[in-house]
C-alpha positions in Angstrom: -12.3 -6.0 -10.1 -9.2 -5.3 -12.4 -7.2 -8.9 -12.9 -3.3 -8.4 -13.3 -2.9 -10.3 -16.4 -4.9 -7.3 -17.9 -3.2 -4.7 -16.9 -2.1 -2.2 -19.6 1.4 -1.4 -19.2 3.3 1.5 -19.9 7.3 0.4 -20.6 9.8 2.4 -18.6 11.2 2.9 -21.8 8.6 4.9 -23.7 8.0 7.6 -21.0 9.6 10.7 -21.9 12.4 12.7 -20.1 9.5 14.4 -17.8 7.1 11.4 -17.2 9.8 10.0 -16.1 11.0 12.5 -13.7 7.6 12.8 -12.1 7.1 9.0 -11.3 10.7 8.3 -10.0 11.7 11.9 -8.4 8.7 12.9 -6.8 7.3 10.0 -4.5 8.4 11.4 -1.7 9.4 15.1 -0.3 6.5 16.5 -2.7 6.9 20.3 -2.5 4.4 21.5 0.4 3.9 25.2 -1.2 0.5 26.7 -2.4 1.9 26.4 -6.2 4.2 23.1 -6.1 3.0 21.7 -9.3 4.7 25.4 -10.2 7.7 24.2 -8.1 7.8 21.1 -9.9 8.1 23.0 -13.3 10.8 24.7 -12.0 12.8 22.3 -11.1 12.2 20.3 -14.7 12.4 23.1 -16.5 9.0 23.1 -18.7 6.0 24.9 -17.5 3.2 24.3 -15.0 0.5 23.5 -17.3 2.6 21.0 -18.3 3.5 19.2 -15.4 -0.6 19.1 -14.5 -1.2 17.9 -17.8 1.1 14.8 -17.9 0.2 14.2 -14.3 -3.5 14.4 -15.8 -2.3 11.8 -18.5 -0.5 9.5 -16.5 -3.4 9.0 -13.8 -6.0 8.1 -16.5 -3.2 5.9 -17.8 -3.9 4.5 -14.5 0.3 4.7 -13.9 -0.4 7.3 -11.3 -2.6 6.1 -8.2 -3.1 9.9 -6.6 -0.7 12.4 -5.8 -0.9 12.5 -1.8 -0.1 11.5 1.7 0.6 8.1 2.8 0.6 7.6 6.5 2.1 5.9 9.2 0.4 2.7 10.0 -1.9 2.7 13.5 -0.8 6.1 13.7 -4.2 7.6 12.8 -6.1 4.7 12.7 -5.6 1.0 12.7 -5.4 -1.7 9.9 -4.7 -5.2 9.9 -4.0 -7.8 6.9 -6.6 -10.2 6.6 -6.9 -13.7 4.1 -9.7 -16.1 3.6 -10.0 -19.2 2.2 -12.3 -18.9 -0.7 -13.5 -21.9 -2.7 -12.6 -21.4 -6.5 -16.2 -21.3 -7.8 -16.7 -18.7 -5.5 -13.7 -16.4 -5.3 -14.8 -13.7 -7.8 -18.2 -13.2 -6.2 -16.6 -13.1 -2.6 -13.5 -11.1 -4.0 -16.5 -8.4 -5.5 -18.0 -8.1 -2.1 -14.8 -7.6 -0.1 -13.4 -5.1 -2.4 -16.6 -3.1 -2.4 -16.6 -2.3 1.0 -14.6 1.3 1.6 -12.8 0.2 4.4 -10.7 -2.3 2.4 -7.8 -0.7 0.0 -5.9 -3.8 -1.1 -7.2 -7.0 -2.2 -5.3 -10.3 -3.8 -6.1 -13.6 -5.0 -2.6 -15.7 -3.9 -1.4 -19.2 -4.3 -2.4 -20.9 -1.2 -5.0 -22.2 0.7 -5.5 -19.0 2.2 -5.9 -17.5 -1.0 -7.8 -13.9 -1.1 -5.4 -11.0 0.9 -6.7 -7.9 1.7 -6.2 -4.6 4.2 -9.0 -3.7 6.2 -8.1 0.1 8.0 -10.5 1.4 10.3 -10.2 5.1 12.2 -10.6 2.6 15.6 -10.2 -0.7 16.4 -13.9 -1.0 17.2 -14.8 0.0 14.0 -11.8 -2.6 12.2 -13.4 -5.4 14.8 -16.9 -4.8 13.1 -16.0 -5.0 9.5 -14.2 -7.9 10.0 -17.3 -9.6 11.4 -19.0 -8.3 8.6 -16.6 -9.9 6.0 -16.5 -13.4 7.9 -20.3 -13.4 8.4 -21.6 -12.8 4.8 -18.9 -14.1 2.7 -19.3 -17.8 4.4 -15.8 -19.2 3.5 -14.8 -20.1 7.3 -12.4 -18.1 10.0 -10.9 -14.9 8.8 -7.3 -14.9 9.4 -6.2 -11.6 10.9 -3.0 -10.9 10.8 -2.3 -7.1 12.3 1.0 -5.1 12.1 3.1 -5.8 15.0 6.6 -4.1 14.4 7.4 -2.2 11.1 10.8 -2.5 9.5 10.5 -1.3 5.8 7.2 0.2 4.8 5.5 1.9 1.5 8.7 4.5 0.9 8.3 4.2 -2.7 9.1 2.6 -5.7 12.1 3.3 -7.5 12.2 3.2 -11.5 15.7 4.0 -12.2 17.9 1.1 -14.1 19.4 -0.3 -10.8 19.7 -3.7 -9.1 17.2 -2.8 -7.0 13.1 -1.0 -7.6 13.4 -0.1 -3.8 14.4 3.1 -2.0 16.7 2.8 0.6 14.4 1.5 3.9 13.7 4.2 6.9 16.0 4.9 9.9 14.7 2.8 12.6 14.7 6.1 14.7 11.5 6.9 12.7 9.4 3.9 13.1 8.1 4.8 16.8 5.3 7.4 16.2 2.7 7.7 18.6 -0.6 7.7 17.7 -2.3 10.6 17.3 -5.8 12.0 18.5 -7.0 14.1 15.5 -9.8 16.8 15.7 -13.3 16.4 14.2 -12.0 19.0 11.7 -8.5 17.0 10.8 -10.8 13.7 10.6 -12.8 16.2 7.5 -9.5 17.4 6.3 -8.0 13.5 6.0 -11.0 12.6 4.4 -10.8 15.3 1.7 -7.3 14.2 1.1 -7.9 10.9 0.8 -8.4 10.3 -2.6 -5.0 12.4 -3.2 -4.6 16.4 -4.1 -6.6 17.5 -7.5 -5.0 18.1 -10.0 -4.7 22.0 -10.3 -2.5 24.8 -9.7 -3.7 25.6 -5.8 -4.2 21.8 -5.0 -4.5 22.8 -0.7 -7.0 25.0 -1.2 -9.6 23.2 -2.6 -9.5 20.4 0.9 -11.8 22.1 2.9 -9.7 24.4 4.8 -7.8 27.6 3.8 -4.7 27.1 2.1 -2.2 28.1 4.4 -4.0 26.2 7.2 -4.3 23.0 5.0 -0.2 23.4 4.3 0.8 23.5 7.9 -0.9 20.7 8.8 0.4 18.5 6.2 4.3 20.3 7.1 3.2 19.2 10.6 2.1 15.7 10.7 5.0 15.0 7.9 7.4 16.2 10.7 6.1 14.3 13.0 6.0 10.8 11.0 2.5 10.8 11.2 2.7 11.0 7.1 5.4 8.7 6.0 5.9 10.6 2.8 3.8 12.8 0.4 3.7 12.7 -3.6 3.3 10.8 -6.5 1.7 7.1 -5.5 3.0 4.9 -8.7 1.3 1.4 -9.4 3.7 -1.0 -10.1 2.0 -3.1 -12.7 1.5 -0.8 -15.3 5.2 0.5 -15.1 6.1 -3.4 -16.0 6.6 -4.6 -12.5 4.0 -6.9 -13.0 5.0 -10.4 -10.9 4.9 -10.3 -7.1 5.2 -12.3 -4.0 4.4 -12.3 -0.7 7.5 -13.9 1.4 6.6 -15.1 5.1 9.2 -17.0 7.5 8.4 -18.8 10.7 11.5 -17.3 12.9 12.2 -17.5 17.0 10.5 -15.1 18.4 13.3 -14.0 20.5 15.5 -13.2 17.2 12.8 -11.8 14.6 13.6 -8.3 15.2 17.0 -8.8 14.3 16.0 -10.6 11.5 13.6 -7.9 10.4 16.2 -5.1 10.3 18.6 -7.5 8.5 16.2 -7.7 5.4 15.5 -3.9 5.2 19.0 -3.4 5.6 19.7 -5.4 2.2 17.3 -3.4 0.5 15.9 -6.3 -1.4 12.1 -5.9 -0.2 9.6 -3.1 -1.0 8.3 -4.4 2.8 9.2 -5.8 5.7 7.1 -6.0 8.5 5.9 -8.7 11.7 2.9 -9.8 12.2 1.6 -12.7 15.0 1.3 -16.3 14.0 -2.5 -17.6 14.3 -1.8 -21.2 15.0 -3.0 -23.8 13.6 -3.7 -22.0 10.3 -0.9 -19.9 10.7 2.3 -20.1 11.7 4.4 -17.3 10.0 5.2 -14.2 12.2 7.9 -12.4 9.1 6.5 -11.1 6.0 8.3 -9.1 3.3 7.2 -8.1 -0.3 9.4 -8.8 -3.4 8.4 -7.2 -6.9 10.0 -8.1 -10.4 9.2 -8.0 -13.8 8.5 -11.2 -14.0 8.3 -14.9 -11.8 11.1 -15.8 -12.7 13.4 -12.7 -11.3 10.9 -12.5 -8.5 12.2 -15.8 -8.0 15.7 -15.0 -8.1 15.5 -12.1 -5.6 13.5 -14.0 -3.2 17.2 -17.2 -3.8 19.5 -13.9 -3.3 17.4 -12.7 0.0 17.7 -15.8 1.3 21.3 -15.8 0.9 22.3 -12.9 1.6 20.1 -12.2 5.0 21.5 -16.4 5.9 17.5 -17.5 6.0 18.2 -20.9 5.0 17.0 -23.0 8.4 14.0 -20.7 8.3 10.6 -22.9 7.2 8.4 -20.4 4.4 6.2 -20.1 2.0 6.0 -17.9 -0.8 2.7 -16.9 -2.2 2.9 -15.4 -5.4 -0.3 -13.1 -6.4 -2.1 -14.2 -9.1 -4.8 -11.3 -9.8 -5.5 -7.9 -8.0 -9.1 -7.1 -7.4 -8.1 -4.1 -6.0 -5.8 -1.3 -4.8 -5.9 1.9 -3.5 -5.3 4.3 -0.6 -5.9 3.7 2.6 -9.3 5.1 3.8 -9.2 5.7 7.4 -12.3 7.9 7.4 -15.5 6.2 5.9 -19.4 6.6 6.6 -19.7 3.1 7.2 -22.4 3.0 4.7 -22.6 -0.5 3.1 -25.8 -0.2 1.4 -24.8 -1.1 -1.9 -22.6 -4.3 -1.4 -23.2 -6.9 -4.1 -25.1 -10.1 -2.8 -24.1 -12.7 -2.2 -25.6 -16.5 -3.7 -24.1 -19.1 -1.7 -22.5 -19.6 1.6 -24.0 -17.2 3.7 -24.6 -17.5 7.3 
């Protein structure tokens, strides 16, 4: 479990001219070539070895995540947000066994009842069904509240790091957001699964994924084409670039006039995301969720008062639940063995 108030951070500020250029420049439209960590060097004008040994540097930093694909959601596989309500004596054992299990990629304590948040993705919904069982059954703490995606209007395009008014790239074209799912092969299910912890880091990263290198490279040109990826290259984490305060913004808004509510927030391009998701009454009753990052509460605060102003939100009931430590984050791992064998046990409260 890694709490945020121990993050180490690394100031925007003290990068140099290429660190910098890596984490900002290249979250998106990474260079699908055999050699694009040779590409990359190009463009920055320093050598290969270079760029692979400050990407090296920066990931055991921990300011790089992985260097990879991030795909569309239920476009390969399904996911849903999930929260319990964890009694406080009990929230780092139950927050140790939900992050241990391979299927969950995010996981947050946050102020309210409801107060451990985490992303379950599954390669079927069978599968997503079964874990969530799993979680509700041995962790003891009452209902799971399951909150899947239900209409996407700004999500995961990056975070930006340049000195604007704004960490957020400008959202997607609507257009884009209608992606079919996609039936993928036994071999593309190996493939994903080699790419899922992102591309090592050396100077022919798609040959060492399982499949020959020019095979490997069209498949990733492919499915980027088709929005099945969302966008490929460097996967920041916020909190050690300084970004360290977040929220978690949800509205309870007419059903008939959420969509056009939705687009009006990514429009302003105030949120890093922006997505609907059902209400579960009577424990839930919030069907608009965005995310708002900031250096600290306080301007988290003031961009949540200048959302709400300038997206006319005011006669909209909602909460805001600030996170208060992160257990866990990765990459979404839609292909898994299901093997659960080593789970932590748990003391108390299981059925």
């Amino acid at each position: 479990m890694e709490p945020m108030r121990e993050s180490k951070q690394v100031p925007l500020a003290a990068l140099e001219a290429v660190e910098f250029a890596l984490l900002n420049d290249f979250q998106r439209d990474f260079p699908l070539v055999a050699r694009p960590f040779a590409e990359l060097a190009q463009r920055l004008g320093v050598d290969e070895d270079t760029v692979i040994a400050t990407l090296q540097a920066l990931r055991q930093k921990g300011v790089v995540s992985r260097i990879g694909a991030v795909f569309r959601p239920n476009v390969v596989g399904v996911s849903a947000l999930a929260a319990l309500s964890v009694p406080a004596a009990r929230l780092e054992e139950v927050a140790a066994y939900v992050s241990a299990l391979p299927e969950v990629n995010h996981n947050y304590e946050r102020e309210h009842r409801f107060n451990l948040w985490f992303v379950v993705t599954a390669a079927s919904a069978a599968h997503l069904k079964k874990v969530l069982q799993q979680i509700g059954a041995s962790c003891g703490c009452g209902p799971v509240l399951v909150l899947p995606l239900l209409e996407q209007f700004h999500i995961d395009l990056g975070f930006g790091l340049a000195p604007t008014n704004s960490p957020y790239f400008q959202y997607e074209s609507p257009s884009r957001h209608n992606v079919a799912a996609i039936e993928m092969t036994v071999a593309e299910r190996s493939f994903m699964a080699a790419l899922q912890a992102g591309l090592p880091l050396v100077s022919r990263p798609f040959s060492a994924l399982g499949w020959t290198e020019v095979d490997a490279i069209a498949l990733l040109t492919r499915w980027t084409a088709l929005g099945v990826i969302r966008r490929f290259g460097v996967v920041v984490r916020h909190h050690e670039l300084g970004f360290m305060a977040n929220a978690m913004v949800v509205w309870d808004v007419p059903d008939d006039v959420v969509s056009a509510i939705g687009r009006g927030i990514a429009d302003s391009n105030r949120v890093s995301l922006c997505y609907r998701r059902p209400r579960a009454l009577p424990d839930w009753s919030y069907n608009l969720f965005c995310m708002i990052h900031g250096k600290d509460r306080q301007e988290v605060e003031q961009r949540i008062a200048a959302l709400v102003l300038a997206c006319g939100l005011q006669s909209y009931p909602h909460d805001i639940l600030f996170s208060r430590r992160r257990f866990k984050q990765c990459g979404a791992r839609y292909v898994t063995d299901g093997n659960h064998a080593a789970l932590p046990e748990l003391s108390s409260g299981t059925n």
